[in-house]
N, C-alpha and C positions, 0 to 999 in steps of 0.2 A: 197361462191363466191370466185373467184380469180382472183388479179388484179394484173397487169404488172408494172412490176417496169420499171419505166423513165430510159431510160439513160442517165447518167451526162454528160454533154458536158467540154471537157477537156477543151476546149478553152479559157474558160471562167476564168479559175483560173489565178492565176497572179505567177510567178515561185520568189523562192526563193530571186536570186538576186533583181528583180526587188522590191520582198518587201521591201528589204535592201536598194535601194537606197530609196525606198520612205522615209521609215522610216528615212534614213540621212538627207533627204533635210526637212520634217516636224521637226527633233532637230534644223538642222540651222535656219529653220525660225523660229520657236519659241526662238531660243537663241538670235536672231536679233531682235526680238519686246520685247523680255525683259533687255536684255542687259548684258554686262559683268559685270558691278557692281554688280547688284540685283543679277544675277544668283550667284557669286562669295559669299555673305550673305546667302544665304541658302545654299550653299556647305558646309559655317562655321556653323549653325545653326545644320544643320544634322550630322555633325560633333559634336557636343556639345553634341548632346544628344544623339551620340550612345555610348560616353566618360563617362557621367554620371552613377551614382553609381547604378541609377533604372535599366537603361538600363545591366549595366553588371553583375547585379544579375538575371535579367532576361534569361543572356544569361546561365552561371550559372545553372539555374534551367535547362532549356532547356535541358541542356549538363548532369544532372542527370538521374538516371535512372528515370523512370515515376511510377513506382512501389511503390518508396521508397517514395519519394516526398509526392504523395497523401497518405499514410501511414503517413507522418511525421504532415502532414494537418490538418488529423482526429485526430490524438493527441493533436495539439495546440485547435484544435476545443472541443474537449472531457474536455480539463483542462479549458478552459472559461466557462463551464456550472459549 
């Protein structure tokens, strides 16, 4: 059997800019029903912990090769048995 593909109606999309503005006015009014204080606490919050010692051993790893890492794993993992 063979069936016709639809054609997409361009119309319907919404172009680049306009996503943009959406997207700015949906941040102001969410940053206007939460407010400057509150938002300005989790700014520091998110800040805290991307400062933190977990966080930037994480990063750390990351930034290793992947190779080594998990090689280094199965060592630690092989000397606890």
């Amino acid at each position: 059997m063979f069936w016709k593909k639809k054609k997409k109606e361009s119309s319907s999309k919404t172009s680049r800019e306009e996503l943009i503005a959406q997207a700015k006015a949906n941040a102001a009014k969410a940053r206007a029903e939460i407010g400057d204080e509150t938002l300005q606490k989790i700014v520091e919050n998110i800040r805290k912990k991307e400062q933190s010692a977990t966080e930037q051993a994480k990063a750390k790893i990351r930034a290793m090769d992947q190779d080594k890492v998990a090689d280094h794993i199965k060592l630690m993992l092989d000397e606890k048995e």
